[in-house]
LUMBA-330372 format. One record per residue: residue in three letters; x, y, z of N, C-alpha, C, O in turn. Coordinates in steps of 0.001 Angstrom, whole numbers, padded with zeros to 6 digits, always signed. Layout:
ALAXYZXYZXYZXYZ...
This chain:
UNK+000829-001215+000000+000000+000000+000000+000854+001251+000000+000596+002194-000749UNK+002008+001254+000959+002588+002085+001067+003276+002936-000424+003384+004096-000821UNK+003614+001625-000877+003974+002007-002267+003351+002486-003602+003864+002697-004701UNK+002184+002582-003189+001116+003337-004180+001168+005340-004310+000998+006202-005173UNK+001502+005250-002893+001808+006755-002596+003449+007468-002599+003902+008429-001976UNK+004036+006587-003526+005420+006847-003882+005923+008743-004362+005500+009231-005410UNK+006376+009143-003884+006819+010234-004390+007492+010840-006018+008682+010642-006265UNK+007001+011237-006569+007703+011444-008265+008572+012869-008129+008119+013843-007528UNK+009404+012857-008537+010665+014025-009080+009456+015186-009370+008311+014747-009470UNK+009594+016152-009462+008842+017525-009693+009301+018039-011170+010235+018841-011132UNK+008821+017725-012424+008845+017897-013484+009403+019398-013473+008836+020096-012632UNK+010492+020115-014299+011347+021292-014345+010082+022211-014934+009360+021704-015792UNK+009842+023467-014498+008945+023749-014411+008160+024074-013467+008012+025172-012930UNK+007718+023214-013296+006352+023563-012029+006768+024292-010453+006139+024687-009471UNK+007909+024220-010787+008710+024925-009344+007839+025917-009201+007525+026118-008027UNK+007163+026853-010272+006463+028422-010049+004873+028052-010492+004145+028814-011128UNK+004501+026683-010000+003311+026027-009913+002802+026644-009360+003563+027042-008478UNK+001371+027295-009212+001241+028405-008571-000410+027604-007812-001222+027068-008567UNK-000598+027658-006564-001063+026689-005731-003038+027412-006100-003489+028557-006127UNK-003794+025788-006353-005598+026242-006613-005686+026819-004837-005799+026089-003852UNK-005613+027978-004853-006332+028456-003582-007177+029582-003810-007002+030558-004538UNK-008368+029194-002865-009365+029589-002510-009763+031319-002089-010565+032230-002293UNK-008087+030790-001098-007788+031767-000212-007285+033374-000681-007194+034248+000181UNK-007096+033546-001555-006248+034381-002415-007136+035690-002560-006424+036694-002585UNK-008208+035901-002641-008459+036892-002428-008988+037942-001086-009668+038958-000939UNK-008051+036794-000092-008197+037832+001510-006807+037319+001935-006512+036257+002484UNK-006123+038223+001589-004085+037831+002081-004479+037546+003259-004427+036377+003642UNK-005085+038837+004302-005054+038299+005738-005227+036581+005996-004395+035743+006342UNK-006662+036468+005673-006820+035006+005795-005676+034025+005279-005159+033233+006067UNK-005309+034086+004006-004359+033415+003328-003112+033384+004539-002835+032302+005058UNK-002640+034202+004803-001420+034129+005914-001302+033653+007206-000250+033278+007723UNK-002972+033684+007990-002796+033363+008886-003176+031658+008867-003085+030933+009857UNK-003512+031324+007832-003503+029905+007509-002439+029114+006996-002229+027950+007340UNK-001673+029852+006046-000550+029480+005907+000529+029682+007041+001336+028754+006998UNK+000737+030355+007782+001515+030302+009251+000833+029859+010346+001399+030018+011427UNK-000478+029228+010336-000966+028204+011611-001704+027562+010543-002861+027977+010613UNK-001602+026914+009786-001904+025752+009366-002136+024359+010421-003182+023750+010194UNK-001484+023945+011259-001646+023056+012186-003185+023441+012981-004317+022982+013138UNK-002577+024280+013238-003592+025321+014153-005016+025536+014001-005933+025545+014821UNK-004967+025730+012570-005944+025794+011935-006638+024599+011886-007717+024584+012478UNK-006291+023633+011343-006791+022217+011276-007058+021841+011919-007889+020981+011626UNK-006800+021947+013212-006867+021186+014462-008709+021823+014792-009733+021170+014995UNK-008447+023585+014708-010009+024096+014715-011113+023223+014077-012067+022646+014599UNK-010610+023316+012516-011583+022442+011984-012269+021243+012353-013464+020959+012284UNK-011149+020511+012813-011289+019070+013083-012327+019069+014034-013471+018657+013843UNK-011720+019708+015408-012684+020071+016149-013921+020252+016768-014636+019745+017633UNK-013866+021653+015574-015560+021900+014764-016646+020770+014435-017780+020561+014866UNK-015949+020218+013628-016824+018898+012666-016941+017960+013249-017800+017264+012708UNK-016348+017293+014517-016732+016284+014992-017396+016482+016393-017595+015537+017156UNK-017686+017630+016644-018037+017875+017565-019879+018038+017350-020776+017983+018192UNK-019937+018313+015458-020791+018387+015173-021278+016967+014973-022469+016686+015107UNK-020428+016142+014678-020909+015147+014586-021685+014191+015808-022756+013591+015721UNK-020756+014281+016945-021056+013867+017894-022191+014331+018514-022871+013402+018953UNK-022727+015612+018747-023598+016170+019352-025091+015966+018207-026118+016591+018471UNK-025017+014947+016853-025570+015086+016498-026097+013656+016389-027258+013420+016055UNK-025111+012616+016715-025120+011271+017250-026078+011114+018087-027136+010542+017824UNK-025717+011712+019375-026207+011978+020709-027556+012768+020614-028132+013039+021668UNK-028207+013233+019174-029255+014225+019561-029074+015455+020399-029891+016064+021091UNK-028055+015629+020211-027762+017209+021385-028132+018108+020475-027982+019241+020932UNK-028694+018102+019014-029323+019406+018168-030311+019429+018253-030932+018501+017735UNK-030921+020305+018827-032613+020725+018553-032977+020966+017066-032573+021708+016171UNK-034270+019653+017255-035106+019808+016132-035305+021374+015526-035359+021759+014359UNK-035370+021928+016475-036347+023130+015884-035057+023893+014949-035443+024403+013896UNK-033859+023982+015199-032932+024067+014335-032343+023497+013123-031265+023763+012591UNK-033543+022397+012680-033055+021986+011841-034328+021738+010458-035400+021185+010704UNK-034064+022110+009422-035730+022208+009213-036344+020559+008336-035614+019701+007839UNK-037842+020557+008391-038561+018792+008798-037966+018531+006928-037679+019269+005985UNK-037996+017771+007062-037349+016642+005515-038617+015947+005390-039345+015739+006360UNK-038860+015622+004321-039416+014456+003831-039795+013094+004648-039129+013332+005656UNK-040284+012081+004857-039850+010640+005306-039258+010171+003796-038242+009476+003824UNK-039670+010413+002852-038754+009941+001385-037314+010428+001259-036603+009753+000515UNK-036823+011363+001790-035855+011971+001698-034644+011587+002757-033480+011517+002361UNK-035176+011233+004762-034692+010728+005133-034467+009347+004707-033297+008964+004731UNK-035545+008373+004248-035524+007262+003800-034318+006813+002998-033739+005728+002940UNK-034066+008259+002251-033356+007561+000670-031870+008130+001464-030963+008206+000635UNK-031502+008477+002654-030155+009428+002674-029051+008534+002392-028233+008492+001473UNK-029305+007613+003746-028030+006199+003520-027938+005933+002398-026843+006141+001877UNK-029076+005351+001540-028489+004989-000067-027961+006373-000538-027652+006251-001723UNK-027826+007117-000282-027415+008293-001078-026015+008409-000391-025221+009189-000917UNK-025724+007903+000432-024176+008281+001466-023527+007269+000901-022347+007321+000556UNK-024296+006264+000773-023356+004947+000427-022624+005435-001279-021470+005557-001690UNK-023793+005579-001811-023158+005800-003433-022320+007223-003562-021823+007539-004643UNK-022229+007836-002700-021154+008742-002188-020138+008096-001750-019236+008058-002587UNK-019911+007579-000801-018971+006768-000564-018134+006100-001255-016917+006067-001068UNK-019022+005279-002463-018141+004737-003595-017857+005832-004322-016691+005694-004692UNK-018372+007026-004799-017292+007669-005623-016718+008022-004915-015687+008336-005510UNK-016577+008284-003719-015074+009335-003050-013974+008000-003221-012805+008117-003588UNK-014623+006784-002878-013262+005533-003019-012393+005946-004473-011219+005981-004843UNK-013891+006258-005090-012722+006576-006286-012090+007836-007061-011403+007913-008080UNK-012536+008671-006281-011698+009997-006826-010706+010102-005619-009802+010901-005867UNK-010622+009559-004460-009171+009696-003832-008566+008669-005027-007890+009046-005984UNK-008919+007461-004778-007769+006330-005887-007483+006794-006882-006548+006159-007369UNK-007972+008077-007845-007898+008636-008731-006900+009412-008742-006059+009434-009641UNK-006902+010315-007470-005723+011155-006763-004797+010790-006797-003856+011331-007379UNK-004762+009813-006220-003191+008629-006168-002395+008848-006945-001290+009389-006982UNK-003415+008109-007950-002898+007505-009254-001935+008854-010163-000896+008729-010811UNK-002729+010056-009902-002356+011152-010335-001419+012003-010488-000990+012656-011440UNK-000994+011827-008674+000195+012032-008120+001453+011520-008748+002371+012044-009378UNK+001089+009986-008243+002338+009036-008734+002928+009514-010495+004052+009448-010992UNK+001717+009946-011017+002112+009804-012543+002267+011382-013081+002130+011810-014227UNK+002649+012197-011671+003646+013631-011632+002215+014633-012120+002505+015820-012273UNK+000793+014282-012361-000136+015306-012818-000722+015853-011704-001571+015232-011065UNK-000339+016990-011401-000778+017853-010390-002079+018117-010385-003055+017735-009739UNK-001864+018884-011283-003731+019527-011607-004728+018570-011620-005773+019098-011241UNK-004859+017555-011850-005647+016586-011670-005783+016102-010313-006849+016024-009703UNK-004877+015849-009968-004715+014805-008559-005348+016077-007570-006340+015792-006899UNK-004778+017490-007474-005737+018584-006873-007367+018634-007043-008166+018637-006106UNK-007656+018668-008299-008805+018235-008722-009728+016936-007649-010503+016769-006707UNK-009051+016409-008498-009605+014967-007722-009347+015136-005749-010394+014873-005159UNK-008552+015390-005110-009086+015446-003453-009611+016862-003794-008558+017490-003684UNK-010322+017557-004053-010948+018475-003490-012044+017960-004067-012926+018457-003367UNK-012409+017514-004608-013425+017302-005312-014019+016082-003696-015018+016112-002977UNK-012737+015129-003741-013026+014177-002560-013869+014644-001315-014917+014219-000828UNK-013051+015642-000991-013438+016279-000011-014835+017483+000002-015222+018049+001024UNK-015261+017623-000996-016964+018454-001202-017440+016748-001150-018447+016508-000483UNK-016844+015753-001732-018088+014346-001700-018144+013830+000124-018999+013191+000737UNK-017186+014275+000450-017040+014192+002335-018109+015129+002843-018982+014777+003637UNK-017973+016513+002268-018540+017404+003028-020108+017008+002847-020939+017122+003748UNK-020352+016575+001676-022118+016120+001368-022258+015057+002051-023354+014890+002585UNK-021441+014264+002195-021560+012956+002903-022173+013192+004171-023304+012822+004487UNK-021245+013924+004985-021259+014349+005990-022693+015237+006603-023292+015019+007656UNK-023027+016423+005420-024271+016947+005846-025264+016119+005592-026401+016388+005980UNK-024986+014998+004910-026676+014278+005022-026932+012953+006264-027889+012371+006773UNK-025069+012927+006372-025427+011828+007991-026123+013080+009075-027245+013041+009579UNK-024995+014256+009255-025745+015002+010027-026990+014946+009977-027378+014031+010704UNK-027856+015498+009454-029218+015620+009299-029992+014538+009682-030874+014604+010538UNK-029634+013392+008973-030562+012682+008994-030476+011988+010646-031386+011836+011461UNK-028684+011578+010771-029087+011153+012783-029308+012096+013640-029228+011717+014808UNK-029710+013857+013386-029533+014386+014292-031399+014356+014624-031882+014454+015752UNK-032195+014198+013340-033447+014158+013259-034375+012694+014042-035267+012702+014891UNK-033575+011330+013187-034148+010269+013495-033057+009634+014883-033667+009011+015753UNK-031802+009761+015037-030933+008796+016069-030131+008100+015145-030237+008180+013921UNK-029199+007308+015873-028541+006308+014819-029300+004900+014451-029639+004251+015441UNK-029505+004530+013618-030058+003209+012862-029567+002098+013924-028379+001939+014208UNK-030589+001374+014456-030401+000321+015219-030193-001107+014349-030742-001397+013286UNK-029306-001848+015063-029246-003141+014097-030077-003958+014115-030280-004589+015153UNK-030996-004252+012669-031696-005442+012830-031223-007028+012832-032088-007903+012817UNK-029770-007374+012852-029531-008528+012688-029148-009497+013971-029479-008961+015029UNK-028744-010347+014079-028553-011159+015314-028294-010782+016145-028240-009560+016012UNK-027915-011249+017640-026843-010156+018388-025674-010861+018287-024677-010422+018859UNK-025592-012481+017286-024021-012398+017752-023653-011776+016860-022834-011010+017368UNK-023721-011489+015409-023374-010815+014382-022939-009120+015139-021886-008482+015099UNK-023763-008935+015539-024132-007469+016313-022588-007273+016886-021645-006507+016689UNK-022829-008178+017537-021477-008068+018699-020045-008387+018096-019084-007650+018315UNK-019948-009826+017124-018726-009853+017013-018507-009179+015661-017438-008622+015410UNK-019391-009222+014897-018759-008256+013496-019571-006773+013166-018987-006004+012403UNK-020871-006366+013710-021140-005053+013474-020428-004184+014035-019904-003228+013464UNK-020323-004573+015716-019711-003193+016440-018373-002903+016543-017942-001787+016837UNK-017396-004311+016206-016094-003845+015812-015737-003247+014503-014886-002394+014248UNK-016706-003979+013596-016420-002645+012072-016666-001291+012466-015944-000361+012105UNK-017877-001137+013352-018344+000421+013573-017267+001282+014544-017218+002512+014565UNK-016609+000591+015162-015978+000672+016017-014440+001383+014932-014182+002587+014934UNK-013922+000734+014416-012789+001027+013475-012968+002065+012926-012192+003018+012995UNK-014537+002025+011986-014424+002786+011454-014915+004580+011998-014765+005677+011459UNK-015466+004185+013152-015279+005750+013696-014087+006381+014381-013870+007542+014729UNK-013189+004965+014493-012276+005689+014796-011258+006102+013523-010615+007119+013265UNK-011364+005320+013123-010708+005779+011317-010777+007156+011016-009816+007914+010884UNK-011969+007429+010917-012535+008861+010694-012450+009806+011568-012434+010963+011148UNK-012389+009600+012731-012209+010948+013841-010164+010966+013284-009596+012014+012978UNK-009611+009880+013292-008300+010289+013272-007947+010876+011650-006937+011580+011652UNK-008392+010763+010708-008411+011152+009214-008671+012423+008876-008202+013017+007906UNK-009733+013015+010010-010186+014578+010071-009472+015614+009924-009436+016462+009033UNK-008792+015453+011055-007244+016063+010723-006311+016327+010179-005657+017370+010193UNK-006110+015030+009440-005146+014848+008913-005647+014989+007136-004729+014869+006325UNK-006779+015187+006698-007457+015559+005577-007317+017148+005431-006910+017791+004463UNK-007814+017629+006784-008006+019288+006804-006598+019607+006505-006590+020211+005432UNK-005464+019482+006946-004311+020206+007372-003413+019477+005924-002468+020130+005484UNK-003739+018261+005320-002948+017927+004013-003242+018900+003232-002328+019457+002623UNK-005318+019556+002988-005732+020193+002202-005382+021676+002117-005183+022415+001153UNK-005371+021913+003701-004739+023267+003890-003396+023886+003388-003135+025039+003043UNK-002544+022644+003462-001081+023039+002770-001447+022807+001990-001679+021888+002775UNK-002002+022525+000691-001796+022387-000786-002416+023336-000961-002490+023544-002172UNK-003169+024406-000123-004181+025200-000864-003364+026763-000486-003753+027792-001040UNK-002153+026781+000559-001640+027815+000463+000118+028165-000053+000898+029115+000012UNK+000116+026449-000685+001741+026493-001065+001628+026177-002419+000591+025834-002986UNK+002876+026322-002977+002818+025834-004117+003756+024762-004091+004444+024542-003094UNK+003846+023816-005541+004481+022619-005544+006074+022744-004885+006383+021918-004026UNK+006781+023480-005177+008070+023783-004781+008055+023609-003248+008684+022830-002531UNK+007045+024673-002924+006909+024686-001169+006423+023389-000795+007302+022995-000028UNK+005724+022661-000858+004890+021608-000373+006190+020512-000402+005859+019475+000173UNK+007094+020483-000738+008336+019206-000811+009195+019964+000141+010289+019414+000264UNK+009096+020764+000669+009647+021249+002207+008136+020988+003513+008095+021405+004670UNK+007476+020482+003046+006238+020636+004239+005910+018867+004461+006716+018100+003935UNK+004841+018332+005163+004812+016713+005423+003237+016882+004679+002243+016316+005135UNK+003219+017637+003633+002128+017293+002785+001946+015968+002513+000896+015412+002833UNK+003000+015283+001862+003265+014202+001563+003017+013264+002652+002142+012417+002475UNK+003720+013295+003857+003305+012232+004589+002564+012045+005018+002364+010922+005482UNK+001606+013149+005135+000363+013640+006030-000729+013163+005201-001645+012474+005650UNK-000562+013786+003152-001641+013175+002754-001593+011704+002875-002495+011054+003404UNK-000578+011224+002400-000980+009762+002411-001342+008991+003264-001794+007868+003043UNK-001171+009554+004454-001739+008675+005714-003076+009093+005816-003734+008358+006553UNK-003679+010006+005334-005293+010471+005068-005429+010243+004230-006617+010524+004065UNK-004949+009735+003051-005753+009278+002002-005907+007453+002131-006848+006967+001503UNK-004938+006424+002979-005287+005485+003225-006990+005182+004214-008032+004526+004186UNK-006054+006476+005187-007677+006644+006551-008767+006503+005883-009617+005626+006037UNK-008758+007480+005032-009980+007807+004160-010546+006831+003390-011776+006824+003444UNK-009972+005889+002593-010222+004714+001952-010843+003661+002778-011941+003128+002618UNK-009856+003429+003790-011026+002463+004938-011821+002621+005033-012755+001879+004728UNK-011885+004063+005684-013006+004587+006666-014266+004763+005803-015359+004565+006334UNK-014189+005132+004476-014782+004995+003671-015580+003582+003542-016800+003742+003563UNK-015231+002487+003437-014587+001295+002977-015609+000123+003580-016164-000797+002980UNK-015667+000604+005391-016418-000106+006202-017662+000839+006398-018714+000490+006935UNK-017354+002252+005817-018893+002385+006053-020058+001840+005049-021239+001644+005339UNK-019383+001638+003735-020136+000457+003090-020654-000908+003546-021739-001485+003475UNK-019637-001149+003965-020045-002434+004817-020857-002241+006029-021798-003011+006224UNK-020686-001619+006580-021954-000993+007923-023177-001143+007021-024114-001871+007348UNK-023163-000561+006070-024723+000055+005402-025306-001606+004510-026489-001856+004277UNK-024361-002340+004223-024337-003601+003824-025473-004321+004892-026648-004626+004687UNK-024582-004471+006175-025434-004932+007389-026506-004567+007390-027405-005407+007334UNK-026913-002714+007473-028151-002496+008106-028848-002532+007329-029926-002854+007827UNK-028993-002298+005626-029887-002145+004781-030231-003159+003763-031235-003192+003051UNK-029100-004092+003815-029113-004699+002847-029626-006675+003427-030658-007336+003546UNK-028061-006876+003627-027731-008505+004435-029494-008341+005311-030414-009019+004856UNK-029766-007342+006607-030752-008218+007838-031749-006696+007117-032888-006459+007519
């Protein structure tokens, strides 16, 4: 695996690669992200799972959130899941991108990853902060020895990937290629882009269990 995320020489040229950021039209912002980048990420991370959790737990009031459909909650999971498979494959896409020295693409492709996270994400929100989390209909030994240790992995997969997604994305979005081979872009993405693949990976398989298999 490790070797999928191999490093390529920086084609002569791209040294004055000039980085897709967002950020560029508020220097302030741009700087103070690019000099707390850690810092920054760590906020994010933060942020989002805090949202997540409190939304696990039902700690969001209904009244803050406005009523959906029952067709709409109904259809979310199938809609997370087939999210899920494309993000498997526009990170693997990324990879691939990298390795084969095309920048612009492989940028392309995780940001793109990461809006299919962020949708992912607002429609789990919503939907467990409204209904709870989906109880298992299948056995309890199934329950016990193979649902709750997949669920188990894979939330922890994902609380540790958070981080390490925000703060890969953050340096690529305020450096350019030259700079980023002085930074642990590299080591950082690839250890979030494996996270991400799992974590991804078993939440298929979670949704396997609850919707599909019992």
């Amino acid at each position: 695996m490790t070797s999928s995320f191999a490093t390529v020489p920086v084609p002569t040229g791209w040294q004055k690669y000039k980085p897709l950021n967002p950020l560029q039209s508020n220097g302030l912002t741009m700087q103070v992200v690019r000099e707390r980048t850690g810092l920054v990420s760590a906020v994010l991370s933060v942020v989002a799972l805090a949202l997540v959790f409190a939304a696990a737990g039902q700690a969001i009031p209904e009244w803050a959130l406005p009523a959906g459909p029952d067709w709409l909650l109904a259809a979310i999971p199938h809609i997370n899941v087939a999210i899920s498979v494309a993000a498997i494959g526009t990170i693997t896409a990324g990879v691939r991108a990298i390795r084969n020295g095309n920048v612009d693409r492989h940028r392309r492709l995780m940001v793109g990853s990461f809006l299919l996270f962020v949708g992912f994400l607002l429609f789990y929100l919503y939907r467990v902060a409204l209904l709870g989390p989906q109880e298992f209909p299948g056995p309890e030994t199934i329950y016990q020895f193979v649902y709750l240790p997949t669920l188990a992995i894979h939330i922890l997969l994902a609380i540790v990937a958070v981080p390490l997604v925000f703060h890969a994305l953050l340096l690529g979005a305020t450096r350019s290629v030259e700079e980023l081979r002085r930074t642990r872009h590299k080591t950082v993405g690839r250890a979030a882009a494996v996270l991400w693949v799992i974590s991804f990976t078993l939440g298929i398989v979670i949704y396997l269990l609850l919707y599909v298999i019992y």
